[in-house]
N, C-alpha and C positions, 0 to 999 in steps of 0.2 A: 195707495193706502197710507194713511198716518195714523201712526203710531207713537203716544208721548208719554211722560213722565216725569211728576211734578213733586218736587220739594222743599222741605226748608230747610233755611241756612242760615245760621247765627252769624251776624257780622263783627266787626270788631268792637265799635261802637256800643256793642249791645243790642242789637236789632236785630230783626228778622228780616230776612230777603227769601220772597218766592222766586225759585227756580224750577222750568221749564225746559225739560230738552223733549225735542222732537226728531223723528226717527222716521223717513220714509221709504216706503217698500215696495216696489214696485213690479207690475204683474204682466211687461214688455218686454223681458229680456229672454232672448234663444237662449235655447239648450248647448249652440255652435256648432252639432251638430249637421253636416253637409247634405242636403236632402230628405229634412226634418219636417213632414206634413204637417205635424202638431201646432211645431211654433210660426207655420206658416210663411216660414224664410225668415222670420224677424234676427238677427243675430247683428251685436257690437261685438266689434274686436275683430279678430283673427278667425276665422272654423278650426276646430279640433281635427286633427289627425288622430285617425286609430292607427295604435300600434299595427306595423307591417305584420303580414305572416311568417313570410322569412328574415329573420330566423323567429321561427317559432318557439316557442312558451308551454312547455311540457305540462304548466299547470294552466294555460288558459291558449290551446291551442289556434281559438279563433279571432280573428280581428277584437281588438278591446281597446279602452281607454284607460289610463293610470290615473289614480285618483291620492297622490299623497302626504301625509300632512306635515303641518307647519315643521317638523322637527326636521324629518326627511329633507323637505325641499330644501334647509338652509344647510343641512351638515352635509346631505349629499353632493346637490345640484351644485352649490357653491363653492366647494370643498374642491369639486371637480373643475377647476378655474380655467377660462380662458378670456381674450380679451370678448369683451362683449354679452358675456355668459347670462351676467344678472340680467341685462339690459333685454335679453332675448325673454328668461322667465319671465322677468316682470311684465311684456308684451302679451303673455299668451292667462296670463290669469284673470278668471270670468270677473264679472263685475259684483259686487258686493251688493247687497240690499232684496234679494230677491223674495218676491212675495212667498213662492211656494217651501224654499231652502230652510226662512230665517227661524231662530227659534230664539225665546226667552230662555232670560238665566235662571233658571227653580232656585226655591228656597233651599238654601243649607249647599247649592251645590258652586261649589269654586271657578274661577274663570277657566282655569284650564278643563277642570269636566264639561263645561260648557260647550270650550272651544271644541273637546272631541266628539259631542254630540252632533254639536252641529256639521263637523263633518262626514260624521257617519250617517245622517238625515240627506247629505245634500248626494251621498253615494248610493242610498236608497231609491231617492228619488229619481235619477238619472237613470237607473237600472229599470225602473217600473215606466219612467219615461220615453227609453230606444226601444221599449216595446214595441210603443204606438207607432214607431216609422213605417213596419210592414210586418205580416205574416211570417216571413219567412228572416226576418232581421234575426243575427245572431251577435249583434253589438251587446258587449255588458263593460260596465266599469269595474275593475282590479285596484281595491282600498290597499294604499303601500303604509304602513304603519310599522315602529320600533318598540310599540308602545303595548306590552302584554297583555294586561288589561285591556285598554282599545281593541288590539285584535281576535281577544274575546267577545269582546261583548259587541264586534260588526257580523262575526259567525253565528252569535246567537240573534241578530236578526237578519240573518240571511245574505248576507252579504259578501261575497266573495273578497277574503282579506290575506294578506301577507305579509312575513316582515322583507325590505329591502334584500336580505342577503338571499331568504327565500326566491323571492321572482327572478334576481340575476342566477342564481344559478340553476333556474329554470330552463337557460335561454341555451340548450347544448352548443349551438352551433358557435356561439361566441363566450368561450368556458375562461378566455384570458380578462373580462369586464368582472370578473371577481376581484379582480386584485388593486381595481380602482375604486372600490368600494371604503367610505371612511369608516374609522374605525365609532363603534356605539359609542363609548363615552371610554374615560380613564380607568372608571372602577371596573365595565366589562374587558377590558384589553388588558388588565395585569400580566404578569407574565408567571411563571411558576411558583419563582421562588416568592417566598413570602417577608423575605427580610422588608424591613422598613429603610430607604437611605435617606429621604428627605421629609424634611417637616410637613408638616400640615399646612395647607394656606387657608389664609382668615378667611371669613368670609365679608364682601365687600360692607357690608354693612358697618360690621365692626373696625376695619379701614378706615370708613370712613370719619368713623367716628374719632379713631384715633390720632387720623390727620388733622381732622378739627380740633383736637386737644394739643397736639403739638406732642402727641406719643411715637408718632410713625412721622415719616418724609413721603411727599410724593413725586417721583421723579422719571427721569427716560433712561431705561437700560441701554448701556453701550459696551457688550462685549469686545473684548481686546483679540485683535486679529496675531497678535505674535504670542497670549499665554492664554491658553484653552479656561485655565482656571482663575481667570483676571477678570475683571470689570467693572466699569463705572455706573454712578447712579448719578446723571443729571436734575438736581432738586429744581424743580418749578415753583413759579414766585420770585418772591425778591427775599429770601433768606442766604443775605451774603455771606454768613458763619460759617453754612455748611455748602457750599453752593454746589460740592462734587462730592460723593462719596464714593471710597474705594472697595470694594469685595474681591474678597481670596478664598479660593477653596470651593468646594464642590456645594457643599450643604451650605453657606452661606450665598451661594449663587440661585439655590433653590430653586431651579427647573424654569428660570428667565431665559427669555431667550431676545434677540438683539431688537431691540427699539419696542418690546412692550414697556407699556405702561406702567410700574410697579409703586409697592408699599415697601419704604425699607425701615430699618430700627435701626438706631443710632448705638453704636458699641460703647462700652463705658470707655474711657481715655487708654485705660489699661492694657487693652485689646487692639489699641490701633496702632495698623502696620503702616510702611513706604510702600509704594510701588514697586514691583518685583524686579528683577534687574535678571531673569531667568526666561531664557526660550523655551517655550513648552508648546508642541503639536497634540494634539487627540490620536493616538494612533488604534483607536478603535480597541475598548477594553469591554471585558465578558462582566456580568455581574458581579459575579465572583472575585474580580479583580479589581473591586471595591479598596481592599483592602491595601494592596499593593497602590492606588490612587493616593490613598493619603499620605504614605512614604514621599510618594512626587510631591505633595504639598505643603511638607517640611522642607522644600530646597526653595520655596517662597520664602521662609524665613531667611533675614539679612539683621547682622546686626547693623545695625546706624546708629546716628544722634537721633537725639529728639527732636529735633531742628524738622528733620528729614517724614516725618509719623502724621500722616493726612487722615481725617475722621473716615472711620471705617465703619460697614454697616453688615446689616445681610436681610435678604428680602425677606418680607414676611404674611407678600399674599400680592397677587397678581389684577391690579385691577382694570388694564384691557390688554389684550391682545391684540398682537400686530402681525401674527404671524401670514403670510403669502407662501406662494406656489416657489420649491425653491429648484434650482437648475444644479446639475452635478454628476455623479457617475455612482453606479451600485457596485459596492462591494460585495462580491458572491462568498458567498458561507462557503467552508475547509469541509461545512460536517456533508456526506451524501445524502442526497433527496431532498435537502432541507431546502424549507419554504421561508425561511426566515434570515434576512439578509440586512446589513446596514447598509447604508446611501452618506454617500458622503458629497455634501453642498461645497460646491465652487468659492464662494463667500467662506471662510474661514472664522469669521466671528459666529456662523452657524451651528449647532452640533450636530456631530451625525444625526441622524434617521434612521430606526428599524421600522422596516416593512415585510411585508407577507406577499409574495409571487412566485407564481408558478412559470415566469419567463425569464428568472436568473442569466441562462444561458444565451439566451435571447439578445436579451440587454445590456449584456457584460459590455465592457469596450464601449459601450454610446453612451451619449450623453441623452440624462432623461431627466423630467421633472417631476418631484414627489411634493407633497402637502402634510403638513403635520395635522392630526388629528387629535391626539390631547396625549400628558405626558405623566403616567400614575407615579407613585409614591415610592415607589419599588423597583423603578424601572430608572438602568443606570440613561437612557436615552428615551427620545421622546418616539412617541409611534407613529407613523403616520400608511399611507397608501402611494401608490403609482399612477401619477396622473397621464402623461405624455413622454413618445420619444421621438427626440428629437432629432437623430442621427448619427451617424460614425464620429467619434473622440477624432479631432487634428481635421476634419474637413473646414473648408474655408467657410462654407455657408451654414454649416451645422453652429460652429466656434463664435461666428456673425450673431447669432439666432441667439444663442446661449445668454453673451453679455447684452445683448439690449433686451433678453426678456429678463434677468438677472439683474438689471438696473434700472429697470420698470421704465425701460424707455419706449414711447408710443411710438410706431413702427410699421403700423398697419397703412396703405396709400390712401389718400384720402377721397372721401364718400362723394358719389354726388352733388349731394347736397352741400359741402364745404364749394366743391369744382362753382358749382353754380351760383354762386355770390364773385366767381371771378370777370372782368372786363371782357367783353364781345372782342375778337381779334379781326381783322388789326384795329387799335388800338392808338390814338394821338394825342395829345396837348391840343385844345381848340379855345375860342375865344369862350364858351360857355363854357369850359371845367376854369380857366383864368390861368393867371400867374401866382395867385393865391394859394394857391392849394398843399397838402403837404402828401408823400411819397406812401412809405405804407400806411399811415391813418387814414389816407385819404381811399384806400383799396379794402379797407377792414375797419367796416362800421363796427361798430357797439352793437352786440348783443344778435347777432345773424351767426349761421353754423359756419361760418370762416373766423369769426372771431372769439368763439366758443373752442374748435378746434384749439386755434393759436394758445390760446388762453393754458389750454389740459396742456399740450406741448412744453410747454415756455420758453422752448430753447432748441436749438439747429445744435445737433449732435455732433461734432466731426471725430469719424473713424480715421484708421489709417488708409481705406481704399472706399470708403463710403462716405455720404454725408445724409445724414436724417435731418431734412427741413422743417424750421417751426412753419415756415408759409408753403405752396404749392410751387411749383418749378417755374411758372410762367409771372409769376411776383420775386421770388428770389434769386432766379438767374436771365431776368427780362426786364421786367415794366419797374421792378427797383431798385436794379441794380446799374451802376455806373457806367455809364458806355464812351467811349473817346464821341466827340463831332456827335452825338445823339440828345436832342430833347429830353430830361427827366427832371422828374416834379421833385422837391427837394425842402426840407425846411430847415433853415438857417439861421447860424449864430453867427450876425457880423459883430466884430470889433475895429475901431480904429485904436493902434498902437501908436507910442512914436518908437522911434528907436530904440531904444532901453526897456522895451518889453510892455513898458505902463499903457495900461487900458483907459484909454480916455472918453469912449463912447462904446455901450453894447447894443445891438439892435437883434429882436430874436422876428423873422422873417419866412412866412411858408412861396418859394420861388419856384423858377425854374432854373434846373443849371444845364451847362452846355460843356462838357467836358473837352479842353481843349489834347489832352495826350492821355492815356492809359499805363501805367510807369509800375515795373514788381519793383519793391526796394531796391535790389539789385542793381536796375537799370536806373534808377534816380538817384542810386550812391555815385554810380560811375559817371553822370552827368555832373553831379557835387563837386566830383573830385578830378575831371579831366578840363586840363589847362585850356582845349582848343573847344570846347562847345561855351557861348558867351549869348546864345539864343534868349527869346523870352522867358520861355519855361524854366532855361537851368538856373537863367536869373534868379525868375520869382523864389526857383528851389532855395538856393543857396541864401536870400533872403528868409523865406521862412527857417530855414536850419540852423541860421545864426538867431534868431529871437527864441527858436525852441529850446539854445541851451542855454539862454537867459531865465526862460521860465524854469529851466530846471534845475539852475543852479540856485533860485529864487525860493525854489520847492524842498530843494535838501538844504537850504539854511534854515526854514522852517521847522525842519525836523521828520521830511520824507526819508522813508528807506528806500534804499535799493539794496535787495540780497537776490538773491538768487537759486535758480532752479533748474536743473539739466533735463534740458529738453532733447529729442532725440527726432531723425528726419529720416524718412527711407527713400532709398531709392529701389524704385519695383523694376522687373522684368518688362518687356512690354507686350510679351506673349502669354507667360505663367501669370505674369503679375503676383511673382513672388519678390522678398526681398532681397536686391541683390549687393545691395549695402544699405550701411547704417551707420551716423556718424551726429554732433551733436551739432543742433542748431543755430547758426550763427547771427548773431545780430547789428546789424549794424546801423550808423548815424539816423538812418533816415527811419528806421525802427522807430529810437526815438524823438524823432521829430515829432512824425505822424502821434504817440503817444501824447506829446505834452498839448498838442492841441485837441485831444481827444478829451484829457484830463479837465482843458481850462471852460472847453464846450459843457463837462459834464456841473462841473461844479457851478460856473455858469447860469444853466440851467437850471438846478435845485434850487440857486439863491431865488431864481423868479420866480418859482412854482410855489414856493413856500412862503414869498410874502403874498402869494393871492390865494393860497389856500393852507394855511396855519398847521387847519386840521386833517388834510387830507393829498398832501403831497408823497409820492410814494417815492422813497430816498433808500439809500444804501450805506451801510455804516460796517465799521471793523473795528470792533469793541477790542482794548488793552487787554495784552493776556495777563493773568494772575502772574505776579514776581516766582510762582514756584515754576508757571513753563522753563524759564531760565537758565536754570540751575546747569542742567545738562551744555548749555552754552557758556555758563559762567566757571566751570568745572573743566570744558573743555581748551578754552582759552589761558586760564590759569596755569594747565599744565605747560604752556607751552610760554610760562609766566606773561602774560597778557594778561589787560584788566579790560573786564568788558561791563559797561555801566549799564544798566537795564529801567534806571528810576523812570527816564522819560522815551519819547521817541526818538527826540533831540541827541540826548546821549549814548542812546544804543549805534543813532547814524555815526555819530561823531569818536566811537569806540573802533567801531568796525574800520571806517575811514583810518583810523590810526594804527587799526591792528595789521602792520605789513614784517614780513622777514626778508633781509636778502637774500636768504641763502633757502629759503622756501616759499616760492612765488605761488604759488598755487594755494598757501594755506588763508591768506584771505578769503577766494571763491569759498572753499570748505565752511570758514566760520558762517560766512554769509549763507549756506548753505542750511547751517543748523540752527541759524537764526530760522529762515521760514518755516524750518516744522517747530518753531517755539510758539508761530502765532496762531490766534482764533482765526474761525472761518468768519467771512465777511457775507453779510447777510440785507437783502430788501426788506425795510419794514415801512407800516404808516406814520408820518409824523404824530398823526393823535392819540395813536397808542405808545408813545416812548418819548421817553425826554434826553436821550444822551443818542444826539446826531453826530459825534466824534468820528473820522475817517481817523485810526490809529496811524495805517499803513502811508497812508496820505499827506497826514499832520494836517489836514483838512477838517474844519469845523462842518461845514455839511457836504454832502457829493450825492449824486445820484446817477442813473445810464441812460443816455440820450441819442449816443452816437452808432447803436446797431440795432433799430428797428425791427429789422428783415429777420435777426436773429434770435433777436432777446423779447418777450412779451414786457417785458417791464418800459423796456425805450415805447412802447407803443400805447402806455397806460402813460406816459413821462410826457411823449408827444399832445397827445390828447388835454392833457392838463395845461401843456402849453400855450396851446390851439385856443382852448377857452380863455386862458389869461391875457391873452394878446388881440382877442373880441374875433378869429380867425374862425372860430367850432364853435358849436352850441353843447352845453352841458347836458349830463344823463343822469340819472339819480343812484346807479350805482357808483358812478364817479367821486362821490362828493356822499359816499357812505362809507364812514372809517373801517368799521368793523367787517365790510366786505372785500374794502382793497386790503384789511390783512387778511381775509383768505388765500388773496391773490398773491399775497407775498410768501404766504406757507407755504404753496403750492411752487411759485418760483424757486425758492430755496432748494425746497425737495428736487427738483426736477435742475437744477446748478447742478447741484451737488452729485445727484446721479450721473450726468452728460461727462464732469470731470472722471469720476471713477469706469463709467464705460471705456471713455478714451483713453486713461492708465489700461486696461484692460485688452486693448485693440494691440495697442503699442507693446505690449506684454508675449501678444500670443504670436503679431507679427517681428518680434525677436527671436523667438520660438522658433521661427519658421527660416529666418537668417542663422543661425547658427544648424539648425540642421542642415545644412548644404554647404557650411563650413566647416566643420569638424573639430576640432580640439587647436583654442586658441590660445595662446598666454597672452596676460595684459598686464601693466602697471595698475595700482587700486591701493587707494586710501581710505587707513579703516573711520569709521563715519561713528560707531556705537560700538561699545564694548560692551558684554551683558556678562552675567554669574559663568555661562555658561558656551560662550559662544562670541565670534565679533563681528559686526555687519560693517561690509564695504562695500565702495564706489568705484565704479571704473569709470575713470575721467573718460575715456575714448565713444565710451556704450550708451554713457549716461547708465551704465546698470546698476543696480543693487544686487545685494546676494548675503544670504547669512553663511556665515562657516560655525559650524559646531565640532568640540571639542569632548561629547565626550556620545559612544554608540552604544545603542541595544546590546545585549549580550555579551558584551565585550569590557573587560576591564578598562574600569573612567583611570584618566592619567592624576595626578593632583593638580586641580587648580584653586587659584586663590586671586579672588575677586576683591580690589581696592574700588570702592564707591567715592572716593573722597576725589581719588586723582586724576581721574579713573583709569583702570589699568587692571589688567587679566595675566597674570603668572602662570605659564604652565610648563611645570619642569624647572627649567633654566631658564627659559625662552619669557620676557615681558612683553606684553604688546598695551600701547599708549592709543589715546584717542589723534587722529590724523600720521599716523606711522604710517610709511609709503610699505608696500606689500606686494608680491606677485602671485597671479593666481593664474589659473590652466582655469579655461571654460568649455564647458561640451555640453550637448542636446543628451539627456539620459533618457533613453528610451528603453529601460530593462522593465518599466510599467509600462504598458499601454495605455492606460485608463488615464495615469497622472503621469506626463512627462512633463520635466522640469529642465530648465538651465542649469545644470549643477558648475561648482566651483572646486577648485581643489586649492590649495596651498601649495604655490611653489617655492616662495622663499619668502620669510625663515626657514628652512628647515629644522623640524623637533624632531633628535635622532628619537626613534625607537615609538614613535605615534602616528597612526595610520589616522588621518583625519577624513569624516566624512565631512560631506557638503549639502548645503540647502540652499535653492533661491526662492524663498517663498511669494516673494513679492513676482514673478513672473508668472505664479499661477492666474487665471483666467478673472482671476478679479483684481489682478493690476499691483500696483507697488502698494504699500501697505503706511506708509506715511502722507499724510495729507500735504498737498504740493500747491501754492497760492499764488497770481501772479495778482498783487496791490493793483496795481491797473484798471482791474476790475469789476 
């Protein structure tokens, strides 16, 4: 049946345009019901399942269907996350258009009365339709609505209706599916008291309007993991003025919470602060102790220069949310019986969660996953529900589980359908695949559920005792990976050099190679470097090794860094497969050999890609930090009277290079150290969207990643580009569509960015797990940061971090007195300087179960008469808390 509707429409012109829309309805589609005489078997889609009897439904004892609407299905069903979740509802819901269901919109009445009409029509109809299956049928559908109204007016026509919390706790037999239950909305979930602590947010309307005036900023919330009451506002656009804005304080944080989207207002000059220089944790505060909050956010005040005062803001209306399923442990309420408990997320830049359960005791001690549901006006925390538990705090597989779903990393084995785009086994090189061919491209076509996979992935995970593949085991540890004396397809950057490094010819080539030895650095160091091996191989080695430090002394005259980053290596048990040491990474010559010709492939390659496609080469860049990252490096050097130049790349390499002491060998590593947390993160973009391809880290005009396929989705969008520019592959049209390949680089980014902080995270909990079976260790550590409150050190030996605080709960604070300029922390008698050598006592503190830490203690100095407590926050479950970079990249 068709159905239309015609009108007119003023054009700009001035003219009139008739418009026609048509609307068809069709009188073929089943009920899905299984054993349906009526529809005659006819059914698309899936069949309905009626709810089981057991457990049964105190208000609808007999088999039934659910029927519920639009509000339900997305605040519940989805609320209720797992991977695959949506993916499942949106499988099972009927098809739209049905002749007997559809209804017109009445005059005067609104889309949403419509919308519940029509579902209240389509719950009638289904009820008067399970009639006709049989006599004896006692199928009915059960209308799930939140909607008051609604669920009047489906009782007043007959219709068996309920709201959600109704029907779940119908269900006696499963009395604990209450507590997974989202909460109605913010204004239903208040909490008692009625004070007001936060503002109102705008409504987006008015947002929006006022970012189009240039009243409001629109930008990405980025809570601070070390001050509960800190946070930035990443401004979107090209508004270089304000590009970052800082918020302090509770009410000016205004119920953001980490990577929404927000509206913020620009403070007048008057108003704007520095950056806090104060450790501040959430240690879980009552309403009430509102007040006592704001005391803590008077010790944000510092006095400074004005030199020091970054435009400050504070939100003024929320316009998306980002909020996910977050991982973590419940904190069980002091008060008895009570049902109401916070949850405190593993991610620290999170705020707690108050939730409603009847399983406190239950859940104590495990690690579980909750969801926020909305977060009212009155309420010093956001509310949410209990989704998932995931198992015992400190189990290996529980602890595994936590940070990959806590860093949204995809983890589930793969379908089928991916398996089945893999090569027939065994598997050869023949004269019909060629010589031509390239390794992974040529194994993951465009646009099939293997390269879909890859794509959502974008990156091969590695844990400390696992490795989560971006490809399938039989591509990433077989048919593409490197074999000594084995056939593998391979595509190639040859260069002819002469001696002196100069590239005289590049050829870019899809081969086969035939790998003559299989060599860990290790053992191609020792070939390097032992007088009595003069074979072909060590030859070639030592040949490529001398042109690699050509190139890289080629590469820091240009104005490359090198800093650095303490990396750490376990060695497991081979029974437990626990850690039975741990010691810091070592690297050596052939490290960076293999490096500079990875470097010279990458960049290499972007030069090619981007002269045969301008607009659509997908490259990788590492934008110059703002002169104020610096500061903390140029402050820290200083004290130690060092000049550290920041203007260029050039100059910072050439500073560092210069910054040496004899009588303190170690404090170059250090500066070099606090250079990498000064830089931006380095990010995949499309050439057509962005005009500054600058590699900072590099000193490289363009760069892009070419040289790990297997692991990175970007080398296999890189390849592909290549393949076509070299007349090798035939093009596809999302290839050579800008605005898609930056989907694909959002998407790479996010999923980088996660795989590093997983991995900080692994490395975290398997330290965790080394020091418990150690005991109380002292170590040498150099303090790294001083804060108002506290100074963060490094243990050269651990690679660890650790904060020490200075001043406890309940317990009289000692005087200290915070120098920003030098920086430097007084306390007592005692000074402590940025890079001061320190000794500290380390132990596993397990006096919490739920959150056990690496604590630190202060062995020397000693401050007579100051009992110091300790913190290492960076070893909780979400990894070190400074963004860690290797330019390589």
């Amino acid at each position: 049946m068709l159905k239309s509707k015609t009108f007119l429409k003023k054009t700009r012109a001035g003219g009139v345009m008739k418009i026609v829309r048509e609307h068809y309805l069709r009188d073929d589609i089943g009920c899905g019901a299984p054993g349906c005489a009526a529809c005659g078997g006819a059914h698309e889609g899936p069949a309905l399942e009626p709810q089981p009897q057991d457990p049964a439904s105190s208000v609808c004892p007999q088999p039934h269907y659910l029927l519920p609407d639009t509000n339900v299905l997305l605040h519940q069903i989805v609320s209720a996350w797992r991977p695959g979740t949506w993916a499942s509802v949106a499988s099972s819901l009927r098809l739209p258009g049905s002749l007997e269901t559809y209804v017109e919109q009445e005059q005067g009445e609104n889309a949403n009365d419509r919308n519940d009409r029509a579902i209240r029509v389509a719950a009638k109809w289904y009820n008067e339709h399970l009639k006709k299956m049989s006599a004896d049928n006692q199928l009915q559908v059960i209308f799930i609505t939140n909607d008051r109204r609604n669920k009047e007016k489906a009782i007043e026509e007959g219709i068996p209706a309920f709201t959600c919390e109704e029907y779940v706790k119908s269900l006696t037999a499963n009395p604990e599916l209450i507590d997974r239950l989202a909460c109605l909305s913010e204004e239903g979930n208040e909490i008692e008291s009625g004070k007001i602590i936060f503002s109102e947010h705008l409504p987006l309307s008015k947002l929006q309007q006022g970012i189009k005036s240039g009243t409001y900023l629109q930008g990405t919330f980025r809570a601070s993991r070390e001050n509960y009451l800190e946070a930035t506002v990443w401004i979107h656009g090209d508004n270089e003025e304000n590009k970052e804005i800082i918020l302090q304080g509770l009410k000016h944080l205004n119920r953001a919470v980490h990577e929404d989207i927000v509206a913020v207002e620009l403070l007048p000059k008057s108003q704007w602060v520095a950056p806090s220089s104060v450790v501040l944790h959430d240690e879980g505060q009552n309403e009430e102790d509102v007040e006592k909050e704001e005391e803590t956010e008077r010790m944000l005040k510092t006095a400074v220069s004005e030199k020091m005062l970054k435009p400050t803001g504070r939100v003024v209306g929320i316009i998306k949310r980002n909020w996910r399923p977050y991982c973590g442990m419940l904190s069980k309420s002091d008060i008895k019986e009570s049902r109401r408990h916070l949850f405190t997320p593993a991610d620290k830049r999170i705020p707690r969660i108050r939730i409603e359960t009847r399983q406190a005791s239950t859940l104590e001690g495990r690690r579980i996953i909750v969801a926020i549901d909305g977060w009212p006006r009155n309420s010093r925390y956001p509310n949410g529900h209990f989704v998932r538990n995931l198992g015992d705090v400190g189990e290996k597989e529980t602890e595994t589980e936590v940070l990959l779903l806590e860093h949204d990393v995809p983890h589930q084995p793969f379908s089928q359908a991916v398996l089945s785009f893999l090569p027939k086994m065994p598997w050869s090189i023949t004269e019909k695949v060629g010589v031509h061919i390239a390794d992974v491209s040529h194994f993951i076509r465009p646009g099939n559920a293997l390269d879909q996979e890859s794509a959502r992935r974008g990156t091969t995970v590695y844990l400390c005792e696992k490795r989560i593949d971006m490809v399938p085991e039989l591509l990433s540890s077989n048919l593409c990976s490197l074999k000594c004396d084995v056939d593998r397809l391979a595509f190639s950057c040859i260069w002819e050099m002469n001696h002196n490094a100069e590239i005289l010819k590049t050829k870019f080539t899809k081969s086969v190679i035939n790998s003559k030895a299989s060599l860990t650095y290790a053992e191609a160091q020792l070939r390097i470097d032992s007088a009595n091996m003069n074979d072909d191989i060590t030859t070639s080695l030592r040949g490529l090794n001398k042109l690699a430090k050509i190139l890289k002394k080629r590469r820091i005259e240009k104005g490359a860094l090198t800093l650095s980053s303490p990396e750490v290596r376990f060695h497991m048990d081979s029974e437990t497969h626990d850690p039975i040491d741990l010691q810091t990474k070592e690297l050596r010559e052939t490290n960076s050999m293999v490096e500079e010709f990875m470097l010279l492939a990458n960049i290499s390659v972007a030069k090619k890609i981007h002269e045969e496609f301008s607009e659509h080469a997908l490259l990788r860049k590492h934008p110059a930090p703002p002169p104020s990252n610096y500061e903390i490096l140029v402050k820290a050097a200083r004290s130690r009277n060092l000049e550290i130049k920041t203007d260029t790349a050039k100059s910072l390499a050439e500073s560092l290079d210069q910054a040496e002491s004899p009588t303190f060998p170690y404090l170059n590593t250090l500066l070099r150290i606090l250079a990498t947390r000064c830089m931006m993160q380095a990010v995949y973009f499309c050439s057509g969207m962005d005009n500054d391809f600058h590699h900072y880290g590099l000193a490289s005009p363009i760069y892009t990643h070419f040289t790990s396929p297997i692991r990175r989705y970007a080398d296999v969008i890189v390849h592909r580009l290549l393949a076509v520019a070299i007349g090798a592959d035939c093009t596809y049209p999302e290839l050579t569509d800008k605005h898609k390949l930056a989907d694909i680089c959002k998407n790479l980014n996010f999923r980088h960015k996660m795989a590093q902080y997983a991995q900080r995270a692994s490395v975290a909990f398997h330290t965790q797990l080394f020091f418990k079976s150690k005991g109380i260790v002292s170590e040498e550590a150099y303090i790294l940061f001083v804060r108002k409150n506290a100074i963060v050190v490094l243990i050269p030996k651990y690679g660890l971090e650790g904060t020490v605080f200075f001043e406890e709960k309940d317990k009289p604070n000692p005087q200290l007195i915070y120098d920003d300029e030098i920086p430097s922390l007084k306390i007592e008698d005692t000074v402590f300087h940025v890079f001061d050598k320190v000794k500290v006592k380390i132990m596993l503190d397990s006096s919490n179960l739920q959150h056990q830490k690496i604590r630190m203690s202060l062995v020397e100095p000693q401050i007579p008469g100051i009992s110091i407590p300790t913190d290492t926050s960076n070893m909780d479950l979400n990894g070190p808390k400074k963004k860690k970079m290797k330019l390589g990249k």
